[in-house]
N, C-alpha and C positions, 0 to 999 in steps of 0.2 A: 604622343605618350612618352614620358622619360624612362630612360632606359629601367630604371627602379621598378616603376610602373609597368612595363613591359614583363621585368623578369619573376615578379608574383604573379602576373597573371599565368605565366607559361609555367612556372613550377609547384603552383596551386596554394591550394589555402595551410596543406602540412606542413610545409616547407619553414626551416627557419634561416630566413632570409633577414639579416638585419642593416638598419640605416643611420641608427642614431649613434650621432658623431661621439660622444661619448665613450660609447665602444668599439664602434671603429676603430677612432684612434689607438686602443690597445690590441689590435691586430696588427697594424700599421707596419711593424718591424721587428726583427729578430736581434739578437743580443750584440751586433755589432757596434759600438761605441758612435764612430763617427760617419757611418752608411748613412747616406741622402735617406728620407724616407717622408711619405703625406698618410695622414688618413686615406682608406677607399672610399667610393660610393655608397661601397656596400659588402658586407660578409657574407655568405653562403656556408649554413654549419652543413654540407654535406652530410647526410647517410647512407645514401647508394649511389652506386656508380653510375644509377641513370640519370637519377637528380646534376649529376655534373655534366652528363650529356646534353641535358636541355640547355643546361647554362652555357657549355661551351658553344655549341650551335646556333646560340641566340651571339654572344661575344663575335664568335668568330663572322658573323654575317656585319656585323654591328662594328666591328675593328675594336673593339673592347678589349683594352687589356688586361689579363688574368695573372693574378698572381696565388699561387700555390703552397700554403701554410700545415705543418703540420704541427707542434707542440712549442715553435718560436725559437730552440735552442740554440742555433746558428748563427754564426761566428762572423760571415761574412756579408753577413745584408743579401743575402740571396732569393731569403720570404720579404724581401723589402716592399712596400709599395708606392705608388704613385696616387695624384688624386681623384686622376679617372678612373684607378680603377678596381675592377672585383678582385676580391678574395676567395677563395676557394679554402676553407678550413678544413680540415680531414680530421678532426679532432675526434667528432661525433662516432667515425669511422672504426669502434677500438674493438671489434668483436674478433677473439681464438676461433674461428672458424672450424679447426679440424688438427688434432694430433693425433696423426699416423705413425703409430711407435714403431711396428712392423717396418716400415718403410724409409724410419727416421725422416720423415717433414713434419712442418706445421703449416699450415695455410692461415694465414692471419689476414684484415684488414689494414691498409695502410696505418690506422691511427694507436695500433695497440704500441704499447709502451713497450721497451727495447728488455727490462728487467722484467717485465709484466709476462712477457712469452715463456723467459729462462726459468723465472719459478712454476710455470706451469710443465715444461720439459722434465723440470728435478722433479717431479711428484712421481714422474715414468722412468725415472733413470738417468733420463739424458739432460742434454744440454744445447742452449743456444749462444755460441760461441766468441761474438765480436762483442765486443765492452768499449764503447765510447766511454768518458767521462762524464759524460751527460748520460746515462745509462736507466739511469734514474725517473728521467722525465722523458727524453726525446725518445721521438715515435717511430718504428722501422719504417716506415715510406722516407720519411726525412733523412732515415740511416743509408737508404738505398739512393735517394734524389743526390748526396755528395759520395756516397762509396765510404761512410764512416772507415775510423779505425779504431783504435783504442791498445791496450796493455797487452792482450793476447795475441794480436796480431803478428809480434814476430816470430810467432810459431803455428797460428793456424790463418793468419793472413786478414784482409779487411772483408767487407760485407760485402763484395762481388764474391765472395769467393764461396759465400754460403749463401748466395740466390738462385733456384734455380728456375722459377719460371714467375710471371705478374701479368697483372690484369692493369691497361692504363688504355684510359679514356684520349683521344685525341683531339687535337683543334677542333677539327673539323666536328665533332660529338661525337664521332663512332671508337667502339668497345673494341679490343682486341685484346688478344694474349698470346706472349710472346715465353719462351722458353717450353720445358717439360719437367712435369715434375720427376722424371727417371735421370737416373745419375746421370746418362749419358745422353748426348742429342748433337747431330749435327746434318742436320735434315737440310737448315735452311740455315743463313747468315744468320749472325752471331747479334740480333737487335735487342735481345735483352739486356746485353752490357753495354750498350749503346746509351741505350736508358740509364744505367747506373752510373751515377757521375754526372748525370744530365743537368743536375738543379733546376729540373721544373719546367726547363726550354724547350723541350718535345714532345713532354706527355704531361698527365696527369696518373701516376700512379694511386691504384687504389688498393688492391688484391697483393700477396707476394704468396709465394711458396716457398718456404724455407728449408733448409738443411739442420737438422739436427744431429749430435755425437752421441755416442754412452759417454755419461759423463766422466769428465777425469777427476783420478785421484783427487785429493787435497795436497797441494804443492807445499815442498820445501821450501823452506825463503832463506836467501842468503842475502847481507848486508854488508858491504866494502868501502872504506873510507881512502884517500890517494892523498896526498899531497898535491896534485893541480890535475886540471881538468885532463891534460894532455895524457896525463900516464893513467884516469880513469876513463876515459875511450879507447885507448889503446888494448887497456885489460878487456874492455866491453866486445869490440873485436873477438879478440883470442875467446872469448867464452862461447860467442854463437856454436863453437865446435861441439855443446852441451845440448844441443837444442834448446834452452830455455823457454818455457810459458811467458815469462814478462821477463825483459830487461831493461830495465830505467835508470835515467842518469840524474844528479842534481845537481848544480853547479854550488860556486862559494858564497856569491851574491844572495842567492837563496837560502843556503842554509842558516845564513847572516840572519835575513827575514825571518828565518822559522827560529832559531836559537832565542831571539826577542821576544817571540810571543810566547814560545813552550821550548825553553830549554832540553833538550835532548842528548846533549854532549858531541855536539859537530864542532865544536871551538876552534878547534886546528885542521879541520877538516879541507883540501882543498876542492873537494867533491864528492858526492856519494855515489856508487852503484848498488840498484838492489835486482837482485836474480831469482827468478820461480822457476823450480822443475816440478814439474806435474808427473813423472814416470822416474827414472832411475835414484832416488833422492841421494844416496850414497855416492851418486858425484861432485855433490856440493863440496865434500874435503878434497875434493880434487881441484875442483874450481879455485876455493881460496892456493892449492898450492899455484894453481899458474896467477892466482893475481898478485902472486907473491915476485911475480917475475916484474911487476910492473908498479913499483915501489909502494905495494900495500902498506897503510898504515895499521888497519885493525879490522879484521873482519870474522863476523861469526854467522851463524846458519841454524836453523831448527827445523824438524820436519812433525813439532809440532803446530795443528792449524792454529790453535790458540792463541802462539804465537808470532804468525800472519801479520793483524793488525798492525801489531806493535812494529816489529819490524821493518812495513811497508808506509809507517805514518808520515815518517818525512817527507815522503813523494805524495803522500794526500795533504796532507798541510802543503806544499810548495806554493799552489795560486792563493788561497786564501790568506796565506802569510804576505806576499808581496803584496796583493789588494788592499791590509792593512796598512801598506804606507803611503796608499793615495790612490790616485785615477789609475785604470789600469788600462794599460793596449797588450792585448795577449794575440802573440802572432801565431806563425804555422809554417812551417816549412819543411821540405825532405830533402836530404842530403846521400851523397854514399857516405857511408858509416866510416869509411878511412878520413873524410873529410872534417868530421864535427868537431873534434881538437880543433883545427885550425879556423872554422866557423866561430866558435867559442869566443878565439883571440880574437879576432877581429869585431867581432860584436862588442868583445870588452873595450877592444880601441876607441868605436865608436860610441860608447857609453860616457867615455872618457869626453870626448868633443862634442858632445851634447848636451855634458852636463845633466844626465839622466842616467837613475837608476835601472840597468834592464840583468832579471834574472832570469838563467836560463836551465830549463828542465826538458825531460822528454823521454821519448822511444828509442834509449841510443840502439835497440837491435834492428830496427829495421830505417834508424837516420831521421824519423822525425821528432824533430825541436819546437819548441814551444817557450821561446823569447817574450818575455813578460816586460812591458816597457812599466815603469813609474812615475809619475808626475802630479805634481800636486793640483788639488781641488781647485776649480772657480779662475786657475791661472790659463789666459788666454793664450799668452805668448811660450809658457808650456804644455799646453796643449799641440797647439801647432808645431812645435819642438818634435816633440812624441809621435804626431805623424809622420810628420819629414823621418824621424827613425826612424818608424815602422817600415815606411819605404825602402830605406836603405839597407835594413834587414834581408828584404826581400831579395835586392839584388846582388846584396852579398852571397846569399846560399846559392842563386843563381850563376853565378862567376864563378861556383866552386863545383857548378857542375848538377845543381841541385834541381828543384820544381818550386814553385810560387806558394801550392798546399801542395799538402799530404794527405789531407784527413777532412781538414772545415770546408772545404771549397773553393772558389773565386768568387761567387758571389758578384757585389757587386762594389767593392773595395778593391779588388787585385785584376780585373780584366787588363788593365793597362800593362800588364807585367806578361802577359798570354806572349808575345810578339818577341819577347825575351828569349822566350826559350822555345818558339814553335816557329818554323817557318811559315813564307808568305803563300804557299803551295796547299798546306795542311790549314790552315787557317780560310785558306779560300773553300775548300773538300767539306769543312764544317760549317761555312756559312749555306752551302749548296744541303748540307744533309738537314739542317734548320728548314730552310726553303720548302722539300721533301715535305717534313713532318708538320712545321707552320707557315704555311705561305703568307700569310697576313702576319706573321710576326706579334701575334697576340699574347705566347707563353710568355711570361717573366722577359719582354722585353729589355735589355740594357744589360744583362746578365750572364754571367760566362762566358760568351765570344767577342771580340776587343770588336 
């Protein structure tokens, strides 16, 4: 009996179990450009956490390898698959379980959509607080499988940080839950954040319990233009003293790209910062006087929301602007934030001896960057350019002290960089806790451990 044949029979006639290659192949991979990837066998639209128990338990006996899918928006080929093997989709999975306003959680289904929770929070007051840029589409399991981050983060941190307890299905097929949904727990080792950041190599999350706020204000937004990168991180530094909701940088190359599509008046600009306070707005005239320490060219602020949009559009335009000038490799890195001037320059250098355009945008409050390589359509020999630079990206931010990601993952683009910055010691400690949780090595094989 082929394994096909085996796994309808054991997950019955409900089950939507799919084979034809057709759609296969649109599971196959997530947004990574140049991540290896095959059709599977076969998809599995999961709807309960039991249905992935049967499937794991038939995999795991069978050496099947599983790969674990949730909305595809990932950056590093980490939902990648091979051609032997299952999919596991969580798609189907998108059900609000449970808003406990009293309690501020929500219990949600891996597959519910990341903005899909936060407007059901504001209806109660609060709010669901981590904002990827994919926020839109990607599914909080897939936010928790890399430890998303997003805008707000350098003031209330990534999505470990508002997890507090999940339900994930294991190799083996057995159900467990790990965390509590009470603020506080330290019963037993710390396996839920084990799990986060995992990409899919341990478990299969299905269930999260999440953290909910009252929601905040409606943020001031402040906008700073520099004359070069160096003295608009420097500013960006000195501001964290503000607590900021969102601190974002943009470089000159990029504003370059945005000023072509949609003029905006960055002409002279040699960088932008934009700043959100969500609580004291009246320090935004403070803020511009210290960015004035740091050779401001122009900057203004509204604690009008209305104004928001407008304001924060350059840094929403940033990717889409650079994508208009061709193929795009959008990297990922985190930096200590005194570093990213000098990251900056060197990425320009390297721009330079490449012969590729690369702009660069990002997190500057809590260091991560998001280096946007360019290169044109259909060219092979700038293709291969563009990888070779993405590489060397990487080990630039690395040399300066940085991490490989911040936010997308490792996947399965950057494992080779793991050894960079992790010794031989801890690298072995992680291949032993794999072992642990998959001893047949069925979860997302080839992925996040070098």
């Amino acid at each position: 009996m082929s394994h096909l044949a085996a796994l309808t029979k054991l997950l019955g006639p409900d089950a939507s179990l799919i084979s034809d290659p057709d759609i296969t192949a649109s599971y196959s991979r997530d947004q990574a450009p140049f991540a290896v990837s095959a059709p599977p066998f076969a998809v599995l639209l999961a709807r309960r956490a039991e249905e992935i128990s049967i499937a794991l338990k038939y995999a795991n006996k069978e050496k099947i390898s599983v790969v674990t899918r949730g909305a595809g928006s990932g950056l590093s080929g980490g939902a990648n698959a091979t051609a032997d093997s299952l999919v596991i989709s969580l798609e189907k999975m998108s059900q609000i379980i449970e808003i406990d306003a009293a309690n501020q959680i929500a219990r949600v289904q891996a597959g519910v959509i990341n903005i899909d929770l936060d407007n059901a929070a504001k209806e109660l007051g609060l709010a669901y607080l981590p904002d990827p840029a994919s926020r839109d589409w990607s599914s909080l399991g897939g936010n928790a499988a890399t430890n998303a981050g997003g805008m707000c983060c350098v003031k209330y941190g990534v999505t470990s940080a508002h997890v507090r307890a999940m339900q994930v299905v294991l190799a083996s097929g057995e159900i467990i839950e790990l965390g509590k949904a009470t603020k506080k727990s330290v019963t037993t080792y710390d396996f839920l954040h084990l799990f986060i950041g995992s990409e899919g190599t341990l478990g299969i999350i299905t269930e999260l319990t999440l953290n909910l706020v009252t929601r905040p204000a409606p943020p001031a937004t402040l906008i700073a233009t520099f004359p070069t990168i160096k003295s608009a991180a420097a500013a960006a530094t000195a501001l964290l003293q503000y607590r900021p909701s969102m601190l974002e940088i943009v470089d000159q190359t990029t504003l370059r790209a945005v000023e072509a599509w949609h003029p905006l008046g960055f002409e002279v600009a040699g960088a932008v910062l934009l700043m959100q306070l969500d609580e004291n707005h009246s320090l935004c005239e403070v803020a511009l006087e210290t960015c004035k320490s740091f050779d401001l060219i122009d900057g203004v602020y509204s604690d009008d929301p209305n104004d928001a949009a407008d304001l924060i559009r350059v840094r929403k335009m940033a990717y889409p602007a650079l994508e208009r000038m061709g193929a795009t490799l959008l990297d990922d890195v985190a930096l200590p934030i005194t570093k990213i001037a000098e990251f900056v320059e060197k990425v320009e250098a390297l721009s330079k001896r490449a012969n590729l355009a690369i702009g660069i945008f990002g997190h500057a409050g809590d260091g991560n960057m998001h280096p946007t390589i360019v290169h044109d359509h259909g060219d092979a020999a700038a293709t291969e350019r563009a990888q070779k630079t993405f590489n060397e990206i990487v080990e630039i931010a690395q040399s300066l002290g940085g991490s490989a990601s911040g936010e997308h993952g490792i996947g399965s683009i950057k494992a080779q960089f793991v050894a960079n910055e992790t010794s031989a010691k801890v690298i072995e400690l992680q291949r032993a806790v794999k072992k642990v949780f998959d001893p047949n090595s069925i979860l997302n094989p080839g992925k996040k451990i070098p």
